[in-house]
MDTraj code that builds the backbone (N, CA, C; nanometers):
import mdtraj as md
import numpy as np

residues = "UNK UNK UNK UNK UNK UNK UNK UNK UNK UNK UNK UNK UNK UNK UNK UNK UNK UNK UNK UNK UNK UNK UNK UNK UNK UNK UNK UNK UNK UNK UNK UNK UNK UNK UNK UNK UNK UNK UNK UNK UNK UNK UNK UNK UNK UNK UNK UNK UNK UNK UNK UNK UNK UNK UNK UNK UNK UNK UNK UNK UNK UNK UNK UNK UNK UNK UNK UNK UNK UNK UNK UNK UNK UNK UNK UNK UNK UNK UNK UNK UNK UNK UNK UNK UNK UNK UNK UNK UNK UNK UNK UNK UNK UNK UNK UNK UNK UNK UNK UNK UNK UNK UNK UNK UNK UNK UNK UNK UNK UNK UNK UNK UNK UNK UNK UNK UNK UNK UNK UNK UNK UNK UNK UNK UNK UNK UNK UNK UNK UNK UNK UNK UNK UNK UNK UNK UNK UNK UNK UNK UNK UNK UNK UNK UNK UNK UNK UNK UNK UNK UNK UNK UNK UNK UNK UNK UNK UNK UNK UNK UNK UNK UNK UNK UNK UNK UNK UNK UNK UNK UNK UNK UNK UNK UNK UNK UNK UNK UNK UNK UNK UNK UNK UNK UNK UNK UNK UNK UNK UNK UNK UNK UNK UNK UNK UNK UNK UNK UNK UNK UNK UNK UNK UNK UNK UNK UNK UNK UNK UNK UNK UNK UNK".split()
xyz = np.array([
    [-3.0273, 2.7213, -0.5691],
    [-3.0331, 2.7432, -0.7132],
    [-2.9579, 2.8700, -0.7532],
    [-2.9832, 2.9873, -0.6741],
    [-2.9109, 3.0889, -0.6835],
    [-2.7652, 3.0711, -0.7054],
    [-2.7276, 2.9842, -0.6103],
    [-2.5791, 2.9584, -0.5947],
    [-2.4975, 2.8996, -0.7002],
    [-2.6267, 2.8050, -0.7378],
    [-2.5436, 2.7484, -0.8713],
    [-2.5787, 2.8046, -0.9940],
    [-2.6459, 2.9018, -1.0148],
    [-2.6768, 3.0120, -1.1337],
    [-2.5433, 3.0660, -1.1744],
    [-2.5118, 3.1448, -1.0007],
    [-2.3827, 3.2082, -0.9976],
    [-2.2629, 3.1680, -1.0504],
    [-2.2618, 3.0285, -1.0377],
    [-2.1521, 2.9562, -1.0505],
    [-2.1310, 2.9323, -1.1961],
    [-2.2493, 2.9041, -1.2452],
    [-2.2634, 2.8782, -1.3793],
    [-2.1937, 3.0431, -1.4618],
    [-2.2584, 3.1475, -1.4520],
    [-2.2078, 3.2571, -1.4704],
    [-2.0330, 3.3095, -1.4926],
    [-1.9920, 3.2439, -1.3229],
    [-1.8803, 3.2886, -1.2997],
    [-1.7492, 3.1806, -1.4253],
    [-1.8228, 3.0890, -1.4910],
    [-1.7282, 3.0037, -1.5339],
    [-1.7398, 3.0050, -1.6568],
    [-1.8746, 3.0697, -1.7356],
    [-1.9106, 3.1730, -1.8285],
    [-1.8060, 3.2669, -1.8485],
    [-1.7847, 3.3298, -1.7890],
    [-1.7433, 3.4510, -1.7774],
    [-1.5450, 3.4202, -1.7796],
    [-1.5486, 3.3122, -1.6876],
    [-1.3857, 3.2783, -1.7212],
    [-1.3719, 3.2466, -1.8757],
    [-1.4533, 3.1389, -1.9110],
    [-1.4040, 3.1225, -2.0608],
    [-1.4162, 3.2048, -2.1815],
    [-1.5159, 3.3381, -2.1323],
    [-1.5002, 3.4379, -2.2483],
    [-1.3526, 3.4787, -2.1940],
    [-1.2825, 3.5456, -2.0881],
    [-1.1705, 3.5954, -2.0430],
    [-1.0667, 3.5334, -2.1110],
    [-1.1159, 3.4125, -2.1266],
    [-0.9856, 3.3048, -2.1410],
    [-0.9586, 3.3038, -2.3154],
    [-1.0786, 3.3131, -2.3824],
    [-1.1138, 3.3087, -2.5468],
    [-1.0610, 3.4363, -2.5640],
    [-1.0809, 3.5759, -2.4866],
    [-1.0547, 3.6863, -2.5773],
    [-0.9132, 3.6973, -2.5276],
    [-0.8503, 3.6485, -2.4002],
    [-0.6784, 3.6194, -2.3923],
    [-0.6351, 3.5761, -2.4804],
    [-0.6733, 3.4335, -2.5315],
    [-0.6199, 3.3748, -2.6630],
    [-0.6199, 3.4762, -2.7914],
    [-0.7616, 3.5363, -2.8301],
    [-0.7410, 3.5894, -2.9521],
    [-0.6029, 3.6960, -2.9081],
    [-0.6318, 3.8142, -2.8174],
    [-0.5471, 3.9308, -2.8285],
    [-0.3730, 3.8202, -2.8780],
    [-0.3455, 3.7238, -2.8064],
    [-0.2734, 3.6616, -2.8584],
    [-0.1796, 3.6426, -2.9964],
    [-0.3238, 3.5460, -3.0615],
    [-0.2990, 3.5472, -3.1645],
    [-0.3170, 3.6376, -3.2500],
    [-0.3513, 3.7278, -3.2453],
    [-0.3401, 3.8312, -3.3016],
    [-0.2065, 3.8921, -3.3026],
    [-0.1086, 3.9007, -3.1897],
    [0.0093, 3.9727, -3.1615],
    [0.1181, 3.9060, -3.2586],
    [0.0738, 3.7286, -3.3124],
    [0.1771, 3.6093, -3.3807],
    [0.2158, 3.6693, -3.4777],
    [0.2722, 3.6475, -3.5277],
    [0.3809, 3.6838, -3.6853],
    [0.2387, 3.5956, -3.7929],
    [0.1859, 3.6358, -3.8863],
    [0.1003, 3.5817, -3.9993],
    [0.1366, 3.4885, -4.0350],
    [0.0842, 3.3764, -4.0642],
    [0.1027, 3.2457, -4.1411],
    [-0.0238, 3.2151, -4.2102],
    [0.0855, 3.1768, -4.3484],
    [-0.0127, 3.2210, -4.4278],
    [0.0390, 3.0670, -4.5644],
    [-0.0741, 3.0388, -4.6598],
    [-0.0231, 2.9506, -4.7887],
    [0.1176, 3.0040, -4.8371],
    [0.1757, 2.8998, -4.9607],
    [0.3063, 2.9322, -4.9689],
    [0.2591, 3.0411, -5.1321],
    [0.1043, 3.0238, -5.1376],
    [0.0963, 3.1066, -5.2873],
    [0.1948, 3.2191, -5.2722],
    [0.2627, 3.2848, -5.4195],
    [0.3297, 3.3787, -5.4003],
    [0.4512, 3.4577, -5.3662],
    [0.5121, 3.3297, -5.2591],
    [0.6338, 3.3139, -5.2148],
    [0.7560, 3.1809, -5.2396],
    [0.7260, 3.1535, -5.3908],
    [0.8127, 3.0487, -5.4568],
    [0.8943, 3.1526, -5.5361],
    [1.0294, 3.0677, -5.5101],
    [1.1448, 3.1050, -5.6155],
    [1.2325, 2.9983, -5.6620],
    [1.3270, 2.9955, -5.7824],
    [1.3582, 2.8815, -5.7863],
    [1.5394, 2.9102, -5.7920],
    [1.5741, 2.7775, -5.6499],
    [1.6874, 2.7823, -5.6254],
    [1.7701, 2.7389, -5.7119],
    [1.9438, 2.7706, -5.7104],
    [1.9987, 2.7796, -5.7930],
    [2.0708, 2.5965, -5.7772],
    [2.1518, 2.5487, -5.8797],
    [2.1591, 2.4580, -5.8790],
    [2.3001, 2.4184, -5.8257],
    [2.2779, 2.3341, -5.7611],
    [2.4046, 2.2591, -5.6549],
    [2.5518, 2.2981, -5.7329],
    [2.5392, 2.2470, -5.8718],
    [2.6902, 2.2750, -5.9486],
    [2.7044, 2.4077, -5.9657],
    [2.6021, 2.4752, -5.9734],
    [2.6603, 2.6390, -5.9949],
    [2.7638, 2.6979, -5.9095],
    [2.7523, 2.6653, -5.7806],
    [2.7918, 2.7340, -5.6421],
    [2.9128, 2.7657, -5.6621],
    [3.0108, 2.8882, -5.6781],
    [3.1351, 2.8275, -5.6212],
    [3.2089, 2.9543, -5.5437],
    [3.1170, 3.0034, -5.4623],
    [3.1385, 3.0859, -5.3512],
    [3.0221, 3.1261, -5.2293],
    [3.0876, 3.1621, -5.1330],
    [2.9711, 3.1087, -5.0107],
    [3.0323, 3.2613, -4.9363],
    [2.9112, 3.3415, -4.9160],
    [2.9751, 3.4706, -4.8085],
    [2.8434, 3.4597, -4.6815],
    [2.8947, 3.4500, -4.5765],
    [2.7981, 3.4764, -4.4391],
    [2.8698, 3.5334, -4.3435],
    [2.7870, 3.6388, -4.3200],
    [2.8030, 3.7367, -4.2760],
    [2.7365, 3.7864, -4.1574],
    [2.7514, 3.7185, -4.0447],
    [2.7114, 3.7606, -3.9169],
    [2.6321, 3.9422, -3.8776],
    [2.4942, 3.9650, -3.8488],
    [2.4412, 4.0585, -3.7976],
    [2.5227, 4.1224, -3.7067],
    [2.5486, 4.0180, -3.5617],
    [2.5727, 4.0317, -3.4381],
    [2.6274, 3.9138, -3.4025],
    [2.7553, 3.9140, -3.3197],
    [2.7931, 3.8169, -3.2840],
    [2.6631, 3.6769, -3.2555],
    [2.7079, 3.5864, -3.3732],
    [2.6137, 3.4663, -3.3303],
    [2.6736, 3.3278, -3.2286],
    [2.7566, 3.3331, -3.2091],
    [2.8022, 3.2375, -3.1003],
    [2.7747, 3.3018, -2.9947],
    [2.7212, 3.2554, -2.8943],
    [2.6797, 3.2758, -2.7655],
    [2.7443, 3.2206, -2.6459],
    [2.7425, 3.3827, -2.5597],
    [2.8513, 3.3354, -2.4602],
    [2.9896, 3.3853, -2.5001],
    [3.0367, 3.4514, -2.5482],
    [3.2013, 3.4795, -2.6136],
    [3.2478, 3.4078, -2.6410],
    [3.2011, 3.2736, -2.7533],
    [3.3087, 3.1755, -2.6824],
    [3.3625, 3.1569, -2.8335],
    [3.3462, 3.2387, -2.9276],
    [3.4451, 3.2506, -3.0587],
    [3.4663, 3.4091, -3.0817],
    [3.5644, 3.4646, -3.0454],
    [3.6230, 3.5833, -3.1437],
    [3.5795, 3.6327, -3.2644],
    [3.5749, 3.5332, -3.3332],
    [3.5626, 3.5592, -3.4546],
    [3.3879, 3.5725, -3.4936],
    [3.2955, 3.5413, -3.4123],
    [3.1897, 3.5582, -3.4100],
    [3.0971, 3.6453, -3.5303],
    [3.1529, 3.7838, -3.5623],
    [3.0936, 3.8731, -3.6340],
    [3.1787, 3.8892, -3.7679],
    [3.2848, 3.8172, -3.7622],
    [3.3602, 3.8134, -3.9180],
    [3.3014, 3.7633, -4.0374],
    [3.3436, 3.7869, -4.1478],
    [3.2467, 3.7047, -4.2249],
    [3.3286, 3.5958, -4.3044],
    [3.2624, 3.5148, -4.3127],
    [3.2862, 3.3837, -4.3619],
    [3.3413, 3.3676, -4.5025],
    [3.4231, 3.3244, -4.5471],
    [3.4412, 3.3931, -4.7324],
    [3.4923, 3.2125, -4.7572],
    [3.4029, 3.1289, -4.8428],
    [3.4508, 3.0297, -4.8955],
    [3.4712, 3.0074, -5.0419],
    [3.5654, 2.9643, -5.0957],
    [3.5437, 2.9794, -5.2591],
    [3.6205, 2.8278, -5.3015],
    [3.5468, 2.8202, -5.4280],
    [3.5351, 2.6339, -5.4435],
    [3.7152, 2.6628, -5.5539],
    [3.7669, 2.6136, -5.5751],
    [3.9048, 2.6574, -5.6564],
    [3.9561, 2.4977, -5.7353],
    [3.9883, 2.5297, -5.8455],
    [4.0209, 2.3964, -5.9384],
    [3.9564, 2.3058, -6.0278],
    [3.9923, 2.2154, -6.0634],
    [3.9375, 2.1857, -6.1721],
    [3.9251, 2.0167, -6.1711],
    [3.8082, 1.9628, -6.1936],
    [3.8320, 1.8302, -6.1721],
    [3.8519, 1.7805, -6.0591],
    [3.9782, 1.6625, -6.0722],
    [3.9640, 1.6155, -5.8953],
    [4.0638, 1.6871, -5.8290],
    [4.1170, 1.8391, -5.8503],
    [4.1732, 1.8598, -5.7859],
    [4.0833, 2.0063, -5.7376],
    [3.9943, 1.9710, -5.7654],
    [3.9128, 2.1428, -5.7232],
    [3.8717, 2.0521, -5.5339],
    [3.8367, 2.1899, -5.4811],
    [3.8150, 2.1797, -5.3163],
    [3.8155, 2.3130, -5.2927],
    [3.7375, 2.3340, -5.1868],
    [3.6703, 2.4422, -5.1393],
    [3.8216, 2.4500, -5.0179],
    [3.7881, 2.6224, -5.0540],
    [3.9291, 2.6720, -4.9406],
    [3.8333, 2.7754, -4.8919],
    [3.8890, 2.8639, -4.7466],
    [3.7853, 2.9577, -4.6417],
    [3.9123, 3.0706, -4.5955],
    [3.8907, 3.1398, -4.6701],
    [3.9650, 3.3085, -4.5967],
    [4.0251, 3.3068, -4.4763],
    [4.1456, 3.2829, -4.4158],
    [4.1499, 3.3132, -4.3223],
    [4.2899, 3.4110, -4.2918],
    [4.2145, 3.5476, -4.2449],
    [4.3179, 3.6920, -4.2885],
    [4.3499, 3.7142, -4.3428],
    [4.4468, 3.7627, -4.4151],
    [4.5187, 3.7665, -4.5684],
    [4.5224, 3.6275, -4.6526],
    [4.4948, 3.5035, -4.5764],
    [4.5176, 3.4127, -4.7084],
    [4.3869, 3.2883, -4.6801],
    [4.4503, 3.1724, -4.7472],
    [4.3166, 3.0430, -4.7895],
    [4.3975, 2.9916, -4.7150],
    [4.2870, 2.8865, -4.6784],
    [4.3408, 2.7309, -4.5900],
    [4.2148, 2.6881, -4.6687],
    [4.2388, 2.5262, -4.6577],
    [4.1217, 2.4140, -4.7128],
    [4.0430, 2.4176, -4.6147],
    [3.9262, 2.4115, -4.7144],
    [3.7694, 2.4075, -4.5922],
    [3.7250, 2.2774, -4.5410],
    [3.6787, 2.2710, -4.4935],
    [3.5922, 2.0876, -4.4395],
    [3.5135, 2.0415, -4.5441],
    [3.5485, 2.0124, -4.6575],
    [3.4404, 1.9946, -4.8090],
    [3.3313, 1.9260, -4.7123],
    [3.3120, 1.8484, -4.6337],
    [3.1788, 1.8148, -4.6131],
    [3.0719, 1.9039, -4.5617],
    [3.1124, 1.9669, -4.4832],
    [3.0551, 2.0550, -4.4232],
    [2.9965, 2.1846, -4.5025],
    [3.0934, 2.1859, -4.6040],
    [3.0836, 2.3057, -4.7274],
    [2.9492, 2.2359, -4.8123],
    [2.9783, 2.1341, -4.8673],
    [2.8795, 2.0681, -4.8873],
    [2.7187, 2.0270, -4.9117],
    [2.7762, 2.0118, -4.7633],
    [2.6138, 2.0072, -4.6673],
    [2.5177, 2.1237, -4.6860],
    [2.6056, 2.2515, -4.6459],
    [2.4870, 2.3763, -4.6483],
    [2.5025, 2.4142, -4.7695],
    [2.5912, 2.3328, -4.8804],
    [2.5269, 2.4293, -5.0264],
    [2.3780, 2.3328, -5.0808],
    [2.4131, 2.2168, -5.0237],
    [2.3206, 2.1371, -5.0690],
    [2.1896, 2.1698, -5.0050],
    [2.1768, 2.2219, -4.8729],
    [2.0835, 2.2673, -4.7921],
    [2.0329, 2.3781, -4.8760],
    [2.1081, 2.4945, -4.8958],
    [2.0362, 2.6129, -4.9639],
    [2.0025, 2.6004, -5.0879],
    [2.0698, 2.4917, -5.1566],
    [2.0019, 2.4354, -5.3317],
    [1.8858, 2.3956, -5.3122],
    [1.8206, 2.2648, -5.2165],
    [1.7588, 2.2116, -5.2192],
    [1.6413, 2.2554, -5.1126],
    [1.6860, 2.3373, -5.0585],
    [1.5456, 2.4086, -4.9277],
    [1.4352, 2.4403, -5.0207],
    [1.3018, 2.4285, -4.9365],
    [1.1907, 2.4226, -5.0282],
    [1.0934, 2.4869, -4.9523],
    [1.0104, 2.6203, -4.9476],
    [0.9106, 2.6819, -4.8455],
    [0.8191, 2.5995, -4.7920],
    [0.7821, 2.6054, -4.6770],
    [0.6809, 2.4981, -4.6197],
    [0.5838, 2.6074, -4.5901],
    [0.6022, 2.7527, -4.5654],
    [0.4839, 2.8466, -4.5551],
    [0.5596, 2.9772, -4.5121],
    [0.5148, 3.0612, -4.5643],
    [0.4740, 3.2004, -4.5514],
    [0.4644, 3.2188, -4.3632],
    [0.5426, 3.3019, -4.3107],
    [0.5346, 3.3132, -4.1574],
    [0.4870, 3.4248, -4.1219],
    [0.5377, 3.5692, -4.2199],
    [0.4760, 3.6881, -4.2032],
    [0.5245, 3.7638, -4.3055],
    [0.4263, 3.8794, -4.3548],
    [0.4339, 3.9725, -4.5124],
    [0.5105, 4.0661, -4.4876],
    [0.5483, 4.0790, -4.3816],
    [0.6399, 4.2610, -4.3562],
    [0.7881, 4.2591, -4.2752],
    [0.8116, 4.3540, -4.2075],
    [0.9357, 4.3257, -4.1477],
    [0.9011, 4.3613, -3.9977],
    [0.7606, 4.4030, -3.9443],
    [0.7497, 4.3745, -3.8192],
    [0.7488, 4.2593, -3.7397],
    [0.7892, 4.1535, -3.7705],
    [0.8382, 4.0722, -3.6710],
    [0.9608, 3.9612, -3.6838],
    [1.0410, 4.1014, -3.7588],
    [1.1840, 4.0498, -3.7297],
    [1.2500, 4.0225, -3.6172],
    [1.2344, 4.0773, -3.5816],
    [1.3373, 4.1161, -3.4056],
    [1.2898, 3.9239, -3.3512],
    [1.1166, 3.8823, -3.3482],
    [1.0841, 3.7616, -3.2844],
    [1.1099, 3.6836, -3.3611],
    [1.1619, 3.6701, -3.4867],
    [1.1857, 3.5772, -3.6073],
    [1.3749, 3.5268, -3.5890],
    [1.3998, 3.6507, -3.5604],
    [1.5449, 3.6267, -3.5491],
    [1.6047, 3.6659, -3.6800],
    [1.5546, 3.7377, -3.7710],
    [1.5814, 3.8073, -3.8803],
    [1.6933, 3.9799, -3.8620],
    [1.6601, 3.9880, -3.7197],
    [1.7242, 4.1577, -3.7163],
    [1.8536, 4.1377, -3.6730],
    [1.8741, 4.0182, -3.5698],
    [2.0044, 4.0018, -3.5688],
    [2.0799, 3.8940, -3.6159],
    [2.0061, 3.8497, -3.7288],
    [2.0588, 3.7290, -3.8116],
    [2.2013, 3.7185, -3.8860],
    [2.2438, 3.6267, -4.0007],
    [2.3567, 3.6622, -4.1153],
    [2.2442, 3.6635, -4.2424],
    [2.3408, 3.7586, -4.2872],
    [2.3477, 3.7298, -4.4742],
    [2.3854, 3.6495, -4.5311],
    [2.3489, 3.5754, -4.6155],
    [2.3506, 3.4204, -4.6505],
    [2.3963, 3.5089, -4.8079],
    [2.5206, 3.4626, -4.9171],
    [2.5200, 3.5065, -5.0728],
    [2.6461, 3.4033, -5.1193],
    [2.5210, 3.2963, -5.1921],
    [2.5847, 3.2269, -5.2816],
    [2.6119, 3.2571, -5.4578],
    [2.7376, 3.2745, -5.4743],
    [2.7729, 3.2917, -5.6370],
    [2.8248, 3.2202, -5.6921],
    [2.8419, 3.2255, -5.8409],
    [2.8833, 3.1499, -5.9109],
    [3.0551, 3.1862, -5.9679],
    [3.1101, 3.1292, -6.0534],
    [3.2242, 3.1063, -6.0515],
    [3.2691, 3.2604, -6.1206],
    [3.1932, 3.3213, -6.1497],
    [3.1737, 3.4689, -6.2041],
    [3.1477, 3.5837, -6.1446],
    [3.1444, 3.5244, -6.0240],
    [3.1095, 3.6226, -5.8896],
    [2.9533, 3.6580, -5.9525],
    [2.8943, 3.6008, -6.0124],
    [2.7536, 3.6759, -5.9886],
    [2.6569, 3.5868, -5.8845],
    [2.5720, 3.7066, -5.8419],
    [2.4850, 3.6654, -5.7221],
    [2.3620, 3.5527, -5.7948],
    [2.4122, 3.4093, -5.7051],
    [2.3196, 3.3548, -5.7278],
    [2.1827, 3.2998, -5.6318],
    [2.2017, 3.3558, -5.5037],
    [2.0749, 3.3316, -5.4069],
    [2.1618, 3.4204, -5.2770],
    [2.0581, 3.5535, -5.2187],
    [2.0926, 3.5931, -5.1438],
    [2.0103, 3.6108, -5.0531],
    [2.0000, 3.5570, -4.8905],
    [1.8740, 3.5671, -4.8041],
    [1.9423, 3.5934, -4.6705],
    [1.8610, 3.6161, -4.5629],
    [1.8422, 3.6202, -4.4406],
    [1.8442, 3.5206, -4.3986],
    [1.9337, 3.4879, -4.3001],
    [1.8698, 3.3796, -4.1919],
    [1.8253, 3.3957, -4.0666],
    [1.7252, 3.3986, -4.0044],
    [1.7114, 3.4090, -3.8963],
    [1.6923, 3.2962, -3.8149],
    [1.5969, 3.2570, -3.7356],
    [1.5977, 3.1866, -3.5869],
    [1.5367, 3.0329, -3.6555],
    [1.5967, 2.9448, -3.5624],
    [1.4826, 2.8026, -3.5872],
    [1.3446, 2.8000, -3.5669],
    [1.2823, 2.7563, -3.6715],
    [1.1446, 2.7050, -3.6170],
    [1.1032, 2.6397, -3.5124],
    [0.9563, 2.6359, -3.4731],
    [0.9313, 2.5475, -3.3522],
    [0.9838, 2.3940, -3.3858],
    [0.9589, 2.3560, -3.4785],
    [0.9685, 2.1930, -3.5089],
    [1.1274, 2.1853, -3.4977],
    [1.2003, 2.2883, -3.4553],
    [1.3417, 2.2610, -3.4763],
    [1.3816, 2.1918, -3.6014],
    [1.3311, 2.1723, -3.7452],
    [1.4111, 2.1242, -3.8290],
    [1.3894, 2.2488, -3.9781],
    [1.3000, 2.3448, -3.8847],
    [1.2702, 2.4311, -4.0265],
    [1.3070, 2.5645, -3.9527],
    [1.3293, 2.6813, -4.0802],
    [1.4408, 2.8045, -4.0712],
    [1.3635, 2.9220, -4.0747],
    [1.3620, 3.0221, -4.0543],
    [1.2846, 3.1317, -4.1230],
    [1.4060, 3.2436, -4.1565],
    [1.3898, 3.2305, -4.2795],
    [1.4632, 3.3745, -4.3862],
    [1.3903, 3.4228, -4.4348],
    [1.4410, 3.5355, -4.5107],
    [1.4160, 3.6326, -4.6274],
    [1.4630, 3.6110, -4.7160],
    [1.4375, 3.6166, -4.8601],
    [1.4856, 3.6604, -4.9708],
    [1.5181, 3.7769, -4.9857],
    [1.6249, 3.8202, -4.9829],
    [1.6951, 3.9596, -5.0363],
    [1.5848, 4.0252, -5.1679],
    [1.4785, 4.1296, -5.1370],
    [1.4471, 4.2136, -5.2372],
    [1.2738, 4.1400, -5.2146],
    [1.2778, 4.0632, -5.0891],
    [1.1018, 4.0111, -5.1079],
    [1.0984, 4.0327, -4.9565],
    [0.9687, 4.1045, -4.9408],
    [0.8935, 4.1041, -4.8268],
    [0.8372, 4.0740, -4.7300],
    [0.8618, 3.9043, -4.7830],
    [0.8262, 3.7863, -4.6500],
    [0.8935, 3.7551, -4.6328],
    [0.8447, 3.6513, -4.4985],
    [0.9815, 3.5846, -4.4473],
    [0.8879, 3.4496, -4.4381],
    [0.9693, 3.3062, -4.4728],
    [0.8845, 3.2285, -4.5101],
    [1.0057, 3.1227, -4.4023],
    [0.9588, 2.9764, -4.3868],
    [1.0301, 2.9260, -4.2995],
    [1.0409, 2.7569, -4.4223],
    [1.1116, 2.7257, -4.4265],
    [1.2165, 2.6510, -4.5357],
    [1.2349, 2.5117, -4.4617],
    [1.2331, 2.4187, -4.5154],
    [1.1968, 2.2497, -4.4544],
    [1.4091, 2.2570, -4.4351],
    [1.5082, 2.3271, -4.3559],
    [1.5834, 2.2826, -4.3488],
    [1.6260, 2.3501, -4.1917],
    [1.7688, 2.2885, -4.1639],
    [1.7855, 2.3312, -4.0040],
    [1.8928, 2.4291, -4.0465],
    [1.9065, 2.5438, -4.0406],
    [2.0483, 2.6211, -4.1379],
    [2.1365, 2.7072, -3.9978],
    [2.0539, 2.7118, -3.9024],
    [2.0927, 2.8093, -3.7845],
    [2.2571, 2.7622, -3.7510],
    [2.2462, 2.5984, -3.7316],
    [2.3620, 2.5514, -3.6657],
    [2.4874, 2.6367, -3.7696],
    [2.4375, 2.6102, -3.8809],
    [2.5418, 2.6185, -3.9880],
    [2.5833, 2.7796, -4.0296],
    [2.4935, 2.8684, -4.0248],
    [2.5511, 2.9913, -4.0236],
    [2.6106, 3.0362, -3.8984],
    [2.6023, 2.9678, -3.7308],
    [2.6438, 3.0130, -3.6337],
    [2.7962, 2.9576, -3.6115],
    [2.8158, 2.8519, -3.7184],
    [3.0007, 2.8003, -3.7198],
    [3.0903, 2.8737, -3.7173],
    [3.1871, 2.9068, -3.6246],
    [3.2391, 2.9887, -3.6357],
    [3.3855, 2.9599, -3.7315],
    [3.4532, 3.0867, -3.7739],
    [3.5527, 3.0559, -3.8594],
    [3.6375, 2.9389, -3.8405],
    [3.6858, 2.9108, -3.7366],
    [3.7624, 2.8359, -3.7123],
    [3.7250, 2.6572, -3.7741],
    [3.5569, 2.6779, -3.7481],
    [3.5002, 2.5504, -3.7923],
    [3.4930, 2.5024, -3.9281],
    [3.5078, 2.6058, -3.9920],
    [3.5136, 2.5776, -4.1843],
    [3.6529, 2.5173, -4.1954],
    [3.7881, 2.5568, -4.1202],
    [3.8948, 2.5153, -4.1551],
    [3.9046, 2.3380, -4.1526],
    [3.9833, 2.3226, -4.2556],
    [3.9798, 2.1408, -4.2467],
    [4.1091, 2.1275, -4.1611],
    [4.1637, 2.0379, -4.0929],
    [4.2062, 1.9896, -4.0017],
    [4.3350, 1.8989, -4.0740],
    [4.4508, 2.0177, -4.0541],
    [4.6187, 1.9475, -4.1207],
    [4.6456, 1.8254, -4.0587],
    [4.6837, 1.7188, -4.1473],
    [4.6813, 1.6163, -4.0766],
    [4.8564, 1.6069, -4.0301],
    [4.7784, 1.5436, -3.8709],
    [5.0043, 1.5604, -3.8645],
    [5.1025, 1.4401, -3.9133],
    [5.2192, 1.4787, -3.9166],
    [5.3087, 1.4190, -3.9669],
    [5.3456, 1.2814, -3.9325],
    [5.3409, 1.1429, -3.9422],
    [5.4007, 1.0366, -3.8879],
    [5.5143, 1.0498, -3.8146],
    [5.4705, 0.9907, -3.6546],
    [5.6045, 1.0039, -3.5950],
    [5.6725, 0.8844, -3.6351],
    [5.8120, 0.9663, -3.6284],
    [5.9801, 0.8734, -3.7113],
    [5.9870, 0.7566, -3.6199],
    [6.0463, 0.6447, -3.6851],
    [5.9959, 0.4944, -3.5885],
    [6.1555, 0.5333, -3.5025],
    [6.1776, 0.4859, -3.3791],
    [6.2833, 0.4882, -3.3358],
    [6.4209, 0.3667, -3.3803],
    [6.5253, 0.4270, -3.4021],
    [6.6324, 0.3895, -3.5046],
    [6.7175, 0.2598, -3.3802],
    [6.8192, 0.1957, -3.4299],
    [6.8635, 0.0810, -3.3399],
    [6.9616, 0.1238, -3.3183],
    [6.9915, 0.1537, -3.1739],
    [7.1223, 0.2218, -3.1237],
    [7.2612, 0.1576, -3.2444],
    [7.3486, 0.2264, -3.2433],
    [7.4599, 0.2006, -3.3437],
    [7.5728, 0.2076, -3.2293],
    [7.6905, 0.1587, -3.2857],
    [7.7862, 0.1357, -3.2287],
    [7.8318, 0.0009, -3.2324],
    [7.9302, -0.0884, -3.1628],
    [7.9616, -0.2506, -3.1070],
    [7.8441, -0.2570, -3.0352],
    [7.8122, -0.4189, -3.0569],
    [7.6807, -0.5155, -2.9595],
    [7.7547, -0.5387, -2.8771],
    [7.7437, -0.5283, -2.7116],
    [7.7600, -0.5570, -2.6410],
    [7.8029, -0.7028, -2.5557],
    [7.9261, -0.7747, -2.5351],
    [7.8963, -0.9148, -2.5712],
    [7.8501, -0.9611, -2.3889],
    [7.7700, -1.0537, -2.3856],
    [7.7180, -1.0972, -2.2450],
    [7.8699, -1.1580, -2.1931],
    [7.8627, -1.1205, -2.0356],
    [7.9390, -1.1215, -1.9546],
    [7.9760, -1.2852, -1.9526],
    [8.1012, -1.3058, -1.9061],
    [8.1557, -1.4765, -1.9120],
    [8.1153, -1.5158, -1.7474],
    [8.0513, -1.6397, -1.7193],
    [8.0480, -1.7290, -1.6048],
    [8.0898, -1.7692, -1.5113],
])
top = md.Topology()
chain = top.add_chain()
for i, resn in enumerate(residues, 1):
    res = top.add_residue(resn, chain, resSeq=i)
    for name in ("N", "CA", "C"):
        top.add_atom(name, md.element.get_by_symbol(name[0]), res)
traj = md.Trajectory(xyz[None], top)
């Protein structure tokens, strides 16, 4: 009986070990919390017509773009059906990938908070906020119309965690945005299409007449 008192005890005693492991834990997590408080309202898809991201720290991993920490400069240009988004590259524009341009304006119009992750800026660094980009979409007036943080993917891999420029949380957003701020320059450029090769011409000169029997 003794023996199994003990036993009883000793497995007692693991699962308090094991309960107050968990709390110190969760305690250490970034806060999650309702979305009360942390609504704003995004700007609208037609407004957009400039896109700046701006790399923390090289975000391609591995060296495997140069251009890694440059910043991104897209601006929508024209009027009607001849407007199209063009992307900075050194002193001048090249045409951007409109779909791709697209995609993440439509992403940052339409992203919507799914919750509150944490109230302060201590757990940037695990959020992916400290070495994130600056996300600043404007309008055709250059005024600022949504400017945030991006940091790291969520667990579910389809949700984001940023900041709002000038707010204190960092809240995580029903969209996947990581892929899209880590593109490197080269990837915004749209792709010159090449030239038709020239059909080959019919030798010129006299036809040759077939040899006699």
């Amino acid at each position: 009986m003794t023996g199994m008192k003990g036993a009883r005890m000793l497995v007692l005693w693991l699962a308090m070990l094991a309960l107050a492991g968990w709390a110190a834990w969760r305690l250490a997590q970034p806060e999650r919390s309702a979305v009360t408080g942390a609504t704003w309202t995004p700007p609208a898809f037609e407004q957009v017509a400039g896109i700046e991201i701006q790399p923390k720290a090289g975000l391609s991993k591995g060296g495997r773009a140069k251009d890694s920490k440059e910043k991104r400069v897209l601006l929508r240009r024209g009027q009607g059906k001849d407007a199209g988004w063009q992307v900075r590259v050194g002193d001048g524009w090249k045409p951007a990938r409109r779909d791709l341009v697209e995609r993440f304006v439509g992403d940052l119009t339409g992203m919507r908070i799914s919750r509150v992750v944490a109230h302060g800026s201590a757990h940037d660094a695990d959020l992916g906020l400290a070495d994130g980009a600056d996300v600043t979409l404007r309008d055709a007036s250059g005024k600022t119309l949504l400017a945030v943080t991006v940091g790291r993917q969520g667990e579910d891999l389809l949700s984001t965690y940023l900041r709002v420029h000038g707010r204190p949380e960092v809240v995580a957003v029903d969209r996947a945005l990581v892929w899209q701020v880590r593109r490197p320059l080269s990837g915004w450029v749209a792709e010159t299409p090449k030239p038709p090769k020239p059909k080959p011409r019919p030798a010129s000169g006299p036809t040759a007449k077939p040899a006699s029997p």
